[in-house]
mmCIF file of the N, C-alpha and C atoms, coordinates in Angstrom:
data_MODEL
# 
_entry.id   MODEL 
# 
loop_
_atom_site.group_PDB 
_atom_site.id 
_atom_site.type_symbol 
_atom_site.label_atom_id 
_atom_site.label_alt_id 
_atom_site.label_comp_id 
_atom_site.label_asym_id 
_atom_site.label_entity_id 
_atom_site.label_seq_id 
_atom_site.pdbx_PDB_ins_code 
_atom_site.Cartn_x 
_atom_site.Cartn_y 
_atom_site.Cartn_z 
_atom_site.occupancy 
_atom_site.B_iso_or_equiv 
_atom_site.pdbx_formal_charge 
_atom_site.auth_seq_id 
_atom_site.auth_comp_id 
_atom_site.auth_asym_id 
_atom_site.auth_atom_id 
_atom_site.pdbx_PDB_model_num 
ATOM 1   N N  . UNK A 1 1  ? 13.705 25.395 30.583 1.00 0.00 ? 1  UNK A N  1 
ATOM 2   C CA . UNK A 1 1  ? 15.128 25.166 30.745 1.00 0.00 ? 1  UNK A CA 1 
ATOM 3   C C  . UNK A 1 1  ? 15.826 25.444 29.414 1.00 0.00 ? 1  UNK A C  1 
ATOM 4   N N  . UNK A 1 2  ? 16.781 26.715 29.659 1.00 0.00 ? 2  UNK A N  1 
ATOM 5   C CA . UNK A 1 2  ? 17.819 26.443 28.031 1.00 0.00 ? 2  UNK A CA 1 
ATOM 6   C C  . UNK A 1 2  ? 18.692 25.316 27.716 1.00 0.00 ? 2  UNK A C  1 
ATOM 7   N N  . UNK A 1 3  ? 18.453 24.882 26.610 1.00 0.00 ? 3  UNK A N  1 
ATOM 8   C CA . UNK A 1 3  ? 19.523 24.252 26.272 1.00 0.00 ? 3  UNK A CA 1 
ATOM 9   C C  . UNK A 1 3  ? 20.251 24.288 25.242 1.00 0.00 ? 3  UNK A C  1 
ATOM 10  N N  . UNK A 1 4  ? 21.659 24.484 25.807 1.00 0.00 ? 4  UNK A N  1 
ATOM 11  C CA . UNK A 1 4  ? 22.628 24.720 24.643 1.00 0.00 ? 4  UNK A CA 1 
ATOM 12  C C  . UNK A 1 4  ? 22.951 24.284 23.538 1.00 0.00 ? 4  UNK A C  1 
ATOM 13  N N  . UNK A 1 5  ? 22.902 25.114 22.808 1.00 0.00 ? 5  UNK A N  1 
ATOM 14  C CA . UNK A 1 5  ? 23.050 24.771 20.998 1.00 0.00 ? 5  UNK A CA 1 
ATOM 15  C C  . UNK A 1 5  ? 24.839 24.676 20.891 1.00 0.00 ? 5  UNK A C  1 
ATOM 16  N N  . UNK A 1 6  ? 24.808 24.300 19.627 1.00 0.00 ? 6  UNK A N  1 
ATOM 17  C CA . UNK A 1 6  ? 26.007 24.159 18.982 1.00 0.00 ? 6  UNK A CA 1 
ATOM 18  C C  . UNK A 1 6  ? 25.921 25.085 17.519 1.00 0.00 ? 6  UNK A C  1 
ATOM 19  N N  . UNK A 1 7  ? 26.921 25.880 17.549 1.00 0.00 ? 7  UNK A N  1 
ATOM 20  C CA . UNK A 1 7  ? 26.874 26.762 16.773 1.00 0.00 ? 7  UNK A CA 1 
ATOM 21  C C  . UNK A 1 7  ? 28.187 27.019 16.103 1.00 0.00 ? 7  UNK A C  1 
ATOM 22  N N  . UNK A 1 8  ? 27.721 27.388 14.359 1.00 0.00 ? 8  UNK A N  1 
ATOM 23  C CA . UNK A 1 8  ? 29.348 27.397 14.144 1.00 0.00 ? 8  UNK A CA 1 
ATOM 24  C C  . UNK A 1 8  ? 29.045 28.218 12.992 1.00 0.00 ? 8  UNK A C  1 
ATOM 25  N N  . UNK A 1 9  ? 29.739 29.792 13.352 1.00 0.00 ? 9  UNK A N  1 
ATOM 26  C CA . UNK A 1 9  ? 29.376 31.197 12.954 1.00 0.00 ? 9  UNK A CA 1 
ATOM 27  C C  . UNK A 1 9  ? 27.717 31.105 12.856 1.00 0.00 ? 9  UNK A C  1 
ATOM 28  N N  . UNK A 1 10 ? 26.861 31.336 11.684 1.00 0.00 ? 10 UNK A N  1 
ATOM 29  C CA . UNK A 1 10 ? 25.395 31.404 11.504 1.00 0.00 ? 10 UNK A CA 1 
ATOM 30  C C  . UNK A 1 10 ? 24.841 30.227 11.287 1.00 0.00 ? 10 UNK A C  1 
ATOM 31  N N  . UNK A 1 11 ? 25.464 29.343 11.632 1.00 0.00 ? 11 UNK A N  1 
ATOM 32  C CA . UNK A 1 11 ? 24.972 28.061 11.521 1.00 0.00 ? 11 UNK A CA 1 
ATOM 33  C C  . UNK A 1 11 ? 24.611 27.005 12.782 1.00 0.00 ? 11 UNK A C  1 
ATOM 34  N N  . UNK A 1 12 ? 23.434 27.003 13.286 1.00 0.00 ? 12 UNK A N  1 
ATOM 35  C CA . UNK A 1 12 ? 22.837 25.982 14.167 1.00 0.00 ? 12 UNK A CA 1 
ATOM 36  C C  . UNK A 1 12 ? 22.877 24.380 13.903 1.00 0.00 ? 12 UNK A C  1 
ATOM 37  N N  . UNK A 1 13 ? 23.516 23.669 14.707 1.00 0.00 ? 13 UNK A N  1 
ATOM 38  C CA . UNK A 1 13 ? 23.343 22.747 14.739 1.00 0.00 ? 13 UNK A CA 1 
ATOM 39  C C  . UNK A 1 13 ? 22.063 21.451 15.591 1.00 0.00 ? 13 UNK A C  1 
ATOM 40  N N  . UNK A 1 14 ? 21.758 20.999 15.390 1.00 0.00 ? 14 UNK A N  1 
ATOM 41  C CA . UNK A 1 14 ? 19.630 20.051 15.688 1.00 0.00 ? 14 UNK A CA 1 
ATOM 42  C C  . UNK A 1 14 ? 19.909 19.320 15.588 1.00 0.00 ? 14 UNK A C  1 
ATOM 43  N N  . UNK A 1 15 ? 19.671 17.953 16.324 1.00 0.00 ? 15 UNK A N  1 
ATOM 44  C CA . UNK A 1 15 ? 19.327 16.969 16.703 1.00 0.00 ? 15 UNK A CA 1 
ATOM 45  C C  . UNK A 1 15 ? 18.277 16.712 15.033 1.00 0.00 ? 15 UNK A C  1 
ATOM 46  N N  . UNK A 1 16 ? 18.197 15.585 14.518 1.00 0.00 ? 16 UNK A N  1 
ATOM 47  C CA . UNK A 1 16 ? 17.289 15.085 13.270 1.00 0.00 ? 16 UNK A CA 1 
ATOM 48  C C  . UNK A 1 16 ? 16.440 14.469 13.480 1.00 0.00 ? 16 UNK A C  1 
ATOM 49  N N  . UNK A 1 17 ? 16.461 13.895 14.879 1.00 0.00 ? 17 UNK A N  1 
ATOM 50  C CA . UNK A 1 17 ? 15.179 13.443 15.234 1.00 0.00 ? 17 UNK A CA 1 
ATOM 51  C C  . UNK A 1 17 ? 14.182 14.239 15.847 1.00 0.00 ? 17 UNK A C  1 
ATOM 52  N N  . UNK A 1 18 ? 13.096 14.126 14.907 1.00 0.00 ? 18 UNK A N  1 
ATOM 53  C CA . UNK A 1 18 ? 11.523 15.091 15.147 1.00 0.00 ? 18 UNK A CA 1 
ATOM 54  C C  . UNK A 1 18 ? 11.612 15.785 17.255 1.00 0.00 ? 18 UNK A C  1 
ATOM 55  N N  . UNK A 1 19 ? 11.243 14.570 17.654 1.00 0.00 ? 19 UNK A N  1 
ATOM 56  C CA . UNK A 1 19 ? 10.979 15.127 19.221 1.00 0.00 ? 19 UNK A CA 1 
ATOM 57  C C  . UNK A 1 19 ? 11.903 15.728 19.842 1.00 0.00 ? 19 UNK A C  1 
ATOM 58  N N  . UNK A 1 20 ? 13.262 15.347 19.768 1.00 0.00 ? 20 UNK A N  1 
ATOM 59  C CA . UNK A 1 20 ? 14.634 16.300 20.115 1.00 0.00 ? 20 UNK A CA 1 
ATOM 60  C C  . UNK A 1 20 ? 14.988 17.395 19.755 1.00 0.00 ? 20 UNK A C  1 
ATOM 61  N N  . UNK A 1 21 ? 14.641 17.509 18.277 1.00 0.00 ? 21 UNK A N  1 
ATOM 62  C CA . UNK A 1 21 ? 14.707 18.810 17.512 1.00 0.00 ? 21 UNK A CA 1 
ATOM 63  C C  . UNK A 1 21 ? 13.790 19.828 18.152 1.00 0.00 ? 21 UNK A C  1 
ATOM 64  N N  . UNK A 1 22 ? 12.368 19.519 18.036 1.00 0.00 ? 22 UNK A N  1 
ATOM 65  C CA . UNK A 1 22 ? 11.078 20.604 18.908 1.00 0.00 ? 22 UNK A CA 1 
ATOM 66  C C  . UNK A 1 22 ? 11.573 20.925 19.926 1.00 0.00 ? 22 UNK A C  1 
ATOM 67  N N  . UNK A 1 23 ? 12.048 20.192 21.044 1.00 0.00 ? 23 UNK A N  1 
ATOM 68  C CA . UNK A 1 23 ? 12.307 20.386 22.228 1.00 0.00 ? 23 UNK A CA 1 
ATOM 69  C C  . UNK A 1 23 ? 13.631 21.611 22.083 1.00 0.00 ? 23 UNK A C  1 
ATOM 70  N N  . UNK A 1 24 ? 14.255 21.195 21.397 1.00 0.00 ? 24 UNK A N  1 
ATOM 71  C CA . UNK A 1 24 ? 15.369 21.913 21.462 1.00 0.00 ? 24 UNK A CA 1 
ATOM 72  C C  . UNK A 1 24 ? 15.071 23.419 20.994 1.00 0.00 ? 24 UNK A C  1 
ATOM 73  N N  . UNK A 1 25 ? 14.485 23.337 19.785 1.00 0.00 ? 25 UNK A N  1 
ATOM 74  C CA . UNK A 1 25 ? 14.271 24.770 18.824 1.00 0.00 ? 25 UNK A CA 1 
ATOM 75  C C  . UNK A 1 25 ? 13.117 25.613 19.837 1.00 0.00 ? 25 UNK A C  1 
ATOM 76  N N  . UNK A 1 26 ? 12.509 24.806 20.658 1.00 0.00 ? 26 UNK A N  1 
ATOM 77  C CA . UNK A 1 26 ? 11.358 25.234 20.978 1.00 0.00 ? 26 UNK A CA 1 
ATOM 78  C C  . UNK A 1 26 ? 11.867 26.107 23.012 1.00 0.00 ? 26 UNK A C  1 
ATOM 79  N N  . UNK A 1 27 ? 13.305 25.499 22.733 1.00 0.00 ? 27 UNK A N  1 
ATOM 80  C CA . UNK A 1 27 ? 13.923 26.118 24.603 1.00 0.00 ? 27 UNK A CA 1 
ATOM 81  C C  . UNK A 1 27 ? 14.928 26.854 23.974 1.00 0.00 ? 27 UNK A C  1 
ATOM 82  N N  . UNK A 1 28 ? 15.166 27.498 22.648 1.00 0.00 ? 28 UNK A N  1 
ATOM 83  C CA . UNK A 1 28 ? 16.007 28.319 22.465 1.00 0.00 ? 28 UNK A CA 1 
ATOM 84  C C  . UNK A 1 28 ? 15.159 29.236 21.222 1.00 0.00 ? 28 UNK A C  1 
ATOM 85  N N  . UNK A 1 29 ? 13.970 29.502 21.268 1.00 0.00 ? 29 UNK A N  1 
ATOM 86  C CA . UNK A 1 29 ? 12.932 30.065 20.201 1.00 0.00 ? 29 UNK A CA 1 
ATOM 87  C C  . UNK A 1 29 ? 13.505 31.652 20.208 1.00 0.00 ? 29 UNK A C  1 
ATOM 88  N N  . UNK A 1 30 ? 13.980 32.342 20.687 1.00 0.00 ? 30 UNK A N  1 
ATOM 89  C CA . UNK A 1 30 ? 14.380 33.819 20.935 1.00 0.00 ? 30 UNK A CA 1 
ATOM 90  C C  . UNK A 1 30 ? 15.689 33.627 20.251 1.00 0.00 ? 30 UNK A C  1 
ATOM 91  N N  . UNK A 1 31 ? 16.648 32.339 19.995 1.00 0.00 ? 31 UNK A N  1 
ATOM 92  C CA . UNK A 1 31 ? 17.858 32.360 18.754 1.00 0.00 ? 31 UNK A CA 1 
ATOM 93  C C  . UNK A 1 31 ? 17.201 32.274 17.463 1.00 0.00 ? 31 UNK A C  1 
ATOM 94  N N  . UNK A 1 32 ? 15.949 32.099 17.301 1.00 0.00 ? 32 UNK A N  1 
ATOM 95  C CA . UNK A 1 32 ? 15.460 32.432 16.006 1.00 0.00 ? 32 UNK A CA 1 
ATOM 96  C C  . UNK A 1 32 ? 14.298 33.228 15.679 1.00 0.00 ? 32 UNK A C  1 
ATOM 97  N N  . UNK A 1 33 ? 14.836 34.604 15.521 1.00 0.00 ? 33 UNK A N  1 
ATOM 98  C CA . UNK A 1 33 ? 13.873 35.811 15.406 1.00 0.00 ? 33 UNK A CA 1 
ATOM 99  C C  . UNK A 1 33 ? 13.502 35.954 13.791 1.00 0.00 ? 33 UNK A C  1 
ATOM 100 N N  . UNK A 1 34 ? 14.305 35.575 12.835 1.00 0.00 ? 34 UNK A N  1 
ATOM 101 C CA . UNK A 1 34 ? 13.827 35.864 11.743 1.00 0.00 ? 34 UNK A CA 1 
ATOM 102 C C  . UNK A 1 34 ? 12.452 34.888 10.728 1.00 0.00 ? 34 UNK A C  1 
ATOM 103 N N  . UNK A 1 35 ? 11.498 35.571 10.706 1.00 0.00 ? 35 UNK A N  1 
ATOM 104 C CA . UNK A 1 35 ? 10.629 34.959 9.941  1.00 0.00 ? 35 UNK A CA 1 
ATOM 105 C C  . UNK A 1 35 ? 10.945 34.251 8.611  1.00 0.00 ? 35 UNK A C  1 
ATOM 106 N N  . UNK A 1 36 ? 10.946 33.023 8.338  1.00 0.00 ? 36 UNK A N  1 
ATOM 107 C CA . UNK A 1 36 ? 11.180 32.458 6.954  1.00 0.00 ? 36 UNK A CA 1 
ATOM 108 C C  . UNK A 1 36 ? 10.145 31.741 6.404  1.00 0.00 ? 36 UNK A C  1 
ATOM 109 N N  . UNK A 1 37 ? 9.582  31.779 5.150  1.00 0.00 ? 37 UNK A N  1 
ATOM 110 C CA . UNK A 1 37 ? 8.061  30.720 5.098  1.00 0.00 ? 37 UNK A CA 1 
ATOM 111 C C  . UNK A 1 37 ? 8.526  29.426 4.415  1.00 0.00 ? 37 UNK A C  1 
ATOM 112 N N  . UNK A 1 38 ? 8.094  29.239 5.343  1.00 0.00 ? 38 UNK A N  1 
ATOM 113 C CA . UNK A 1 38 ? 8.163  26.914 4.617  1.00 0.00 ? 38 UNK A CA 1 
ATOM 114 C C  . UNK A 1 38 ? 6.789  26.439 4.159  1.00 0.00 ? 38 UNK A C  1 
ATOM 115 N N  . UNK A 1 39 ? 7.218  25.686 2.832  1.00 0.00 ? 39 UNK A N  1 
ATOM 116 C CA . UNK A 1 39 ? 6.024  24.483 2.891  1.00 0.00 ? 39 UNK A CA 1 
ATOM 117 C C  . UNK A 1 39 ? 6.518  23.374 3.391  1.00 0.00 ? 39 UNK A C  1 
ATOM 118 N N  . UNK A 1 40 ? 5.885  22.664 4.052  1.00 0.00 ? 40 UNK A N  1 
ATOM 119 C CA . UNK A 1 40 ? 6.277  21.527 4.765  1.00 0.00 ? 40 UNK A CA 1 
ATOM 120 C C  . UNK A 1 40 ? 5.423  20.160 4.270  1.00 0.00 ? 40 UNK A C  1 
ATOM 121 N N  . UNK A 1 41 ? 5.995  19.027 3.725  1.00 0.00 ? 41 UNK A N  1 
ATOM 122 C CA . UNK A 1 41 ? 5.175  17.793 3.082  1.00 0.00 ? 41 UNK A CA 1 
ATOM 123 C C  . UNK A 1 41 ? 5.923  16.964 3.870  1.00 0.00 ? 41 UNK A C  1 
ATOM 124 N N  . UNK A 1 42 ? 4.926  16.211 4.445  1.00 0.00 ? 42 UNK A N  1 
ATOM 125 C CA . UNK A 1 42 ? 5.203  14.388 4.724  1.00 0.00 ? 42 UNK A CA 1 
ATOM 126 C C  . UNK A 1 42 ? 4.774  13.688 4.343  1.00 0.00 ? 42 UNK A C  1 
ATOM 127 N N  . UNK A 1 43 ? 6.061  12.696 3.810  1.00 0.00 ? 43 UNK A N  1 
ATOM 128 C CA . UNK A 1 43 ? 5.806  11.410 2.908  1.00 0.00 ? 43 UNK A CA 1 
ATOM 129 C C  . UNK A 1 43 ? 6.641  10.042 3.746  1.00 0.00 ? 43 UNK A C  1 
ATOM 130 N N  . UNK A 1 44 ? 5.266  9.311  4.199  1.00 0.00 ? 44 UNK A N  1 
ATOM 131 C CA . UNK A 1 44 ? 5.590  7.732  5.025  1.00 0.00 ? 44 UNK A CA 1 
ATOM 132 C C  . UNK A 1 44 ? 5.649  7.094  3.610  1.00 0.00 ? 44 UNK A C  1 
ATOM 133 N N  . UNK A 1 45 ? 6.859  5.648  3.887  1.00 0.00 ? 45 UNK A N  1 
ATOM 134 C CA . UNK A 1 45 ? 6.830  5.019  2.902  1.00 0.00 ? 45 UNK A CA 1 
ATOM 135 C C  . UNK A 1 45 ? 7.388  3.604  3.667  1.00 0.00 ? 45 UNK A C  1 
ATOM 136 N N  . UNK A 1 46 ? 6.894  2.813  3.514  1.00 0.00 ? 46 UNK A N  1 
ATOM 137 C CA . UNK A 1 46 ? 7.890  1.254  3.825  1.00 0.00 ? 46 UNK A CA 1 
ATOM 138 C C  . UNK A 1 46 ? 9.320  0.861  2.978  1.00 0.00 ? 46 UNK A C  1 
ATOM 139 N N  . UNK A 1 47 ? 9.715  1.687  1.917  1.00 0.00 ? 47 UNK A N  1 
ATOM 140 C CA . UNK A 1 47 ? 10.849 1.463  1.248  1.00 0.00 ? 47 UNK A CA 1 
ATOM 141 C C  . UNK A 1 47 ? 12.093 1.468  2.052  1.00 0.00 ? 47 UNK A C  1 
ATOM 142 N N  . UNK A 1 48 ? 13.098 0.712  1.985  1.00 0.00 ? 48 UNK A N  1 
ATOM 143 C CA . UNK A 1 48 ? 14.063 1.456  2.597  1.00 0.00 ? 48 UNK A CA 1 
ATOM 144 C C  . UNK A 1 48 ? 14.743 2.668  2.543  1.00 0.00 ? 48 UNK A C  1 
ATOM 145 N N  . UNK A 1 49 ? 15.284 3.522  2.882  1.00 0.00 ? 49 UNK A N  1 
ATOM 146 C CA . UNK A 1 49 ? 16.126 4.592  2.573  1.00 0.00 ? 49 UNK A CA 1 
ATOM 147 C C  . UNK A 1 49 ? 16.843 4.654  1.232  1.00 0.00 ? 49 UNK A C  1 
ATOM 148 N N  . UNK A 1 50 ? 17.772 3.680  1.276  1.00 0.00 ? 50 UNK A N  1 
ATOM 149 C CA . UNK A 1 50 ? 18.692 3.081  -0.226 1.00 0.00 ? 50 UNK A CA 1 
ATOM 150 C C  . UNK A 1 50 ? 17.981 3.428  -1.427 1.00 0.00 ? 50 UNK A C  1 
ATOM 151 N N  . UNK A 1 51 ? 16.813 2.613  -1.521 1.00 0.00 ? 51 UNK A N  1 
ATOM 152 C CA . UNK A 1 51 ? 15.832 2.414  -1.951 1.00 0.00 ? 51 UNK A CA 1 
ATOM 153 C C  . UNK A 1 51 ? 15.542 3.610  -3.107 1.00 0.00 ? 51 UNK A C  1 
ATOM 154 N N  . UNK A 1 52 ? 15.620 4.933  -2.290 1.00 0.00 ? 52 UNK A N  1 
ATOM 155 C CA . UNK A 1 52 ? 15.232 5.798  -3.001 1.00 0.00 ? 52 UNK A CA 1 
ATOM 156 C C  . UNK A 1 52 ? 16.013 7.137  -2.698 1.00 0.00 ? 52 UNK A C  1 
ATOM 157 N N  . UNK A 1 53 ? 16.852 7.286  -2.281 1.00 0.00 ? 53 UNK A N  1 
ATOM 158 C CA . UNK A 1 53 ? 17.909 8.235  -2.163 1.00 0.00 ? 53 UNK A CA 1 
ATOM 159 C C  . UNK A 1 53 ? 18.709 8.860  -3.187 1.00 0.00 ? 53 UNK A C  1 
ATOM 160 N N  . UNK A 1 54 ? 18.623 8.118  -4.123 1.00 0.00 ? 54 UNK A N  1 
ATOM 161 C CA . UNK A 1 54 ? 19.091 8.757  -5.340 1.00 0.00 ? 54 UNK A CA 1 
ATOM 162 C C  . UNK A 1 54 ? 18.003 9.850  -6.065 1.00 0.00 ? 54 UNK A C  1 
ATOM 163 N N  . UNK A 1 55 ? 16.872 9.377  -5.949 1.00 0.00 ? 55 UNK A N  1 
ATOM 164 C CA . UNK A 1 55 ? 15.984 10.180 -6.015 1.00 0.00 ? 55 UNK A CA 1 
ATOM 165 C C  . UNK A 1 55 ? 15.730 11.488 -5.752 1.00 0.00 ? 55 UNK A C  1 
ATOM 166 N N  . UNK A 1 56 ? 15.819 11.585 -4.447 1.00 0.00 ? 56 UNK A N  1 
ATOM 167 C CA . UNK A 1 56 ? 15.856 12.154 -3.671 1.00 0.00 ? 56 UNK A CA 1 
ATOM 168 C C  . UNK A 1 56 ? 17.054 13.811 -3.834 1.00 0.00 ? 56 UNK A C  1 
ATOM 169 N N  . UNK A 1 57 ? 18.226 13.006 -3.745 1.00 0.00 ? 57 UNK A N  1 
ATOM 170 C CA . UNK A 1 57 ? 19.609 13.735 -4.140 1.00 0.00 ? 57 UNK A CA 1 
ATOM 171 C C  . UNK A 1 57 ? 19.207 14.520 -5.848 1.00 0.00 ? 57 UNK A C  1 
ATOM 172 N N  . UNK A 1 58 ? 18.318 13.879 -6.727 1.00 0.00 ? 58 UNK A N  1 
ATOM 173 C CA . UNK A 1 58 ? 18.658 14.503 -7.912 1.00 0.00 ? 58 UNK A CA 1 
ATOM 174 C C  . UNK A 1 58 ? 17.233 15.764 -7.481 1.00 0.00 ? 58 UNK A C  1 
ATOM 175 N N  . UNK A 1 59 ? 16.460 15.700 -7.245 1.00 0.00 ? 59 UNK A N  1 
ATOM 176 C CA . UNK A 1 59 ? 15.678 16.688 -6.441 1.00 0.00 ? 59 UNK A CA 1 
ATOM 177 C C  . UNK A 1 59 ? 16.374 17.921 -5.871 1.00 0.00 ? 59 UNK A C  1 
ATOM 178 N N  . UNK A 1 60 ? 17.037 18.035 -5.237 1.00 0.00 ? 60 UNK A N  1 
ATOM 179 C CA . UNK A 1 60 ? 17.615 19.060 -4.410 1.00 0.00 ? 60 UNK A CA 1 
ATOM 180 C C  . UNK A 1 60 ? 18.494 19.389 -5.119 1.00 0.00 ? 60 UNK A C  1 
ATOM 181 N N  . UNK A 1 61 ? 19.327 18.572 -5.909 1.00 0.00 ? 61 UNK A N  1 
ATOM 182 C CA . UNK A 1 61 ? 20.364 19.132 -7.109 1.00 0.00 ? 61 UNK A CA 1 
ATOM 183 C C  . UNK A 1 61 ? 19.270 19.831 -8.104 1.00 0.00 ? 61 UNK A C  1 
ATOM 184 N N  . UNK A 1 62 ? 18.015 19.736 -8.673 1.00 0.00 ? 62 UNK A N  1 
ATOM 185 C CA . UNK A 1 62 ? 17.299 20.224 -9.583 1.00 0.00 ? 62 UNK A CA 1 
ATOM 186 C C  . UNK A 1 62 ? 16.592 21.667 -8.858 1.00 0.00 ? 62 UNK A C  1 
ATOM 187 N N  . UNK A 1 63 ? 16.501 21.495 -7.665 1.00 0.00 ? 63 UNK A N  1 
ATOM 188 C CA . UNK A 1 63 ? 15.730 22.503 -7.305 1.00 0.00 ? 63 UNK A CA 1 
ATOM 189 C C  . UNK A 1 63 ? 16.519 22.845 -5.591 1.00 0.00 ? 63 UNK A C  1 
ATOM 190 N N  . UNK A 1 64 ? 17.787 23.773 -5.934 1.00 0.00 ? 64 UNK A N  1 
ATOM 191 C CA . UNK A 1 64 ? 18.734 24.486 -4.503 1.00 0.00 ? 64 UNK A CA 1 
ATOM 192 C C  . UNK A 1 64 ? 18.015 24.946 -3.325 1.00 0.00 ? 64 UNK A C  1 
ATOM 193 N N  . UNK A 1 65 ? 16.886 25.281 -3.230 1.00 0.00 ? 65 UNK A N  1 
ATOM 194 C CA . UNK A 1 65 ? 15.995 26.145 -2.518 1.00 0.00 ? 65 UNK A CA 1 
ATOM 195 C C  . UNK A 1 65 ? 15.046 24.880 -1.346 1.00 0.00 ? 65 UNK A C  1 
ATOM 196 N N  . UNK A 1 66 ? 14.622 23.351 -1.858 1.00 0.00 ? 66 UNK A N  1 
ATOM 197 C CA . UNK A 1 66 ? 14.689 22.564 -1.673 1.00 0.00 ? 66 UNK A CA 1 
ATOM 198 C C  . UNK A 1 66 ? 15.250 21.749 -0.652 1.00 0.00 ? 66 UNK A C  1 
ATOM 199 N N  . UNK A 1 67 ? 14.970 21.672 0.446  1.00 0.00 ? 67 UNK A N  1 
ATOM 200 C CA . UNK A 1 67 ? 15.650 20.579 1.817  1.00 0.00 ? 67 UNK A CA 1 
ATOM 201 C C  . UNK A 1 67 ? 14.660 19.274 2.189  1.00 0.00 ? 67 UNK A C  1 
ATOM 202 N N  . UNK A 1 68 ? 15.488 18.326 1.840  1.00 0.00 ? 68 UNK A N  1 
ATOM 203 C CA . UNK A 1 68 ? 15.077 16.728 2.180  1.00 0.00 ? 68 UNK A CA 1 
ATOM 204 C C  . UNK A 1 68 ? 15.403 15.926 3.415  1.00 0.00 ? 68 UNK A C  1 
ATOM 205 N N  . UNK A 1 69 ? 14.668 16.032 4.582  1.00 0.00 ? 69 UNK A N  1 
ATOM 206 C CA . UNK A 1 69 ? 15.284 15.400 5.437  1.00 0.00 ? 69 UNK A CA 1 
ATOM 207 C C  . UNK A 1 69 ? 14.757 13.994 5.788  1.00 0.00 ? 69 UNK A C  1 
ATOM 208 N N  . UNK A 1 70 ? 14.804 12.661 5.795  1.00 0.00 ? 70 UNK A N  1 
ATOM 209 C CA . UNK A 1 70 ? 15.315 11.414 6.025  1.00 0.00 ? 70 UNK A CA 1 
ATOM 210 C C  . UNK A 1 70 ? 15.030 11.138 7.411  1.00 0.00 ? 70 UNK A C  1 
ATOM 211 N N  . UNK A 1 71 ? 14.388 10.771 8.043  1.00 0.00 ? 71 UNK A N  1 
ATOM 212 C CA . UNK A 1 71 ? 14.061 10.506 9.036  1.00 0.00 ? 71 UNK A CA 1 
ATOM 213 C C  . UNK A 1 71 ? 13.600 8.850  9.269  1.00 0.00 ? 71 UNK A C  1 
ATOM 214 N N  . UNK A 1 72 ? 14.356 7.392  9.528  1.00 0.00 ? 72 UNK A N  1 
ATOM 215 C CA . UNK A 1 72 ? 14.208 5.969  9.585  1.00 0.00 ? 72 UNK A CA 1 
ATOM 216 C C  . UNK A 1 72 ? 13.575 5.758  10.883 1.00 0.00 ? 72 UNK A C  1 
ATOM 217 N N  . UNK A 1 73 ? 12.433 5.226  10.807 1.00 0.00 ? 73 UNK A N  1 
ATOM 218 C CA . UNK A 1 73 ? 12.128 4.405  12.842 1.00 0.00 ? 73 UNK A CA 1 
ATOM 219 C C  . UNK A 1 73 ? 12.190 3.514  11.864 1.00 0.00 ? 73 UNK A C  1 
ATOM 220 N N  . UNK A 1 74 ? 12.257 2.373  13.111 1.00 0.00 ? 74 UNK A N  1 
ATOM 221 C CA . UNK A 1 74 ? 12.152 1.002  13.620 1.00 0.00 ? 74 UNK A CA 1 
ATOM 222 C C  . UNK A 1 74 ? 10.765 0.490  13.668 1.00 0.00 ? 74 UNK A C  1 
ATOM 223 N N  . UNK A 1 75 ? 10.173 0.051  12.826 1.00 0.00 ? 75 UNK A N  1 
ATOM 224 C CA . UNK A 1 75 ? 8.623  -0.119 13.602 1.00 0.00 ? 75 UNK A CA 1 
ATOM 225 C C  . UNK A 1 75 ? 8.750  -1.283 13.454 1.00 0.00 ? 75 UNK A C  1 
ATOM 226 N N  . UNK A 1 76 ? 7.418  -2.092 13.657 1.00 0.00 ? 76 UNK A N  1 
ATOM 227 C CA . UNK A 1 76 ? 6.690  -3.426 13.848 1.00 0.00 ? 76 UNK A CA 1 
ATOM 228 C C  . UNK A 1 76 ? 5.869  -2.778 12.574 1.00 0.00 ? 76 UNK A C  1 
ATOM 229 N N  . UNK A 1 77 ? 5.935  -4.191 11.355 1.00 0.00 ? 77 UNK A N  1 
ATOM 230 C CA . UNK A 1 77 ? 5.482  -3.782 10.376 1.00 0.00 ? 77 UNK A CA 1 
ATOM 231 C C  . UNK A 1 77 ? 3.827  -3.372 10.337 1.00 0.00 ? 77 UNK A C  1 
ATOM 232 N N  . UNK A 1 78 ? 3.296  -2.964 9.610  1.00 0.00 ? 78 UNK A N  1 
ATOM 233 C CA . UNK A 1 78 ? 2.279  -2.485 9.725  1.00 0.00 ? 78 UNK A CA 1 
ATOM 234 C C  . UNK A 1 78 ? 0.700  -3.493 9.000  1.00 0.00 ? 78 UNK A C  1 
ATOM 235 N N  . UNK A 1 79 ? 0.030  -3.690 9.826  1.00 0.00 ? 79 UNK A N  1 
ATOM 236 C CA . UNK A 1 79 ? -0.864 -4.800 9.575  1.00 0.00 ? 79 UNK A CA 1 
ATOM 237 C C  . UNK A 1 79 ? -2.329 -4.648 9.023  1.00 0.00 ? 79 UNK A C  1 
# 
């Protein structure tokens, strides 16, 4: 099933949450023909967001090329 993107000139707009995003990028895969190479790192942390966002921000200001995305669940702490 397609589902419609939001688009504004070359710019796609995604859902930020992991499973919405796949689903989505993954029923409109033929709007993205151009090959680009990523490294991709995941980092779990119990901190809050706040916490370390400044961090974060001086990162991507040090290095433009660089995308940080932020992703919060809800869990049941971890035992």
């Amino acid at each position: 099933m397609k589902v419609p993107l939001v688009q504004v000139e070359n710019l796609f707009i995604l859902p930020g949450i992991p499973q919405l995003f796949e689903k989505m990028l993954s029923a409109n895969i033929d709007n993205f023909t151009e090959s680009v190479e990523v490294d991709r790192k995941l980092v779990y942390t119990d901190l809050y967001e706040g916490e370390f966002s400044l961090v974060l921000k001086e990162i991507v200001k040090k290095y433009p090329n660089v995308s940080i995305g932020s992703y919060p669940t809800i869990e049941k702490e971890r035992g």
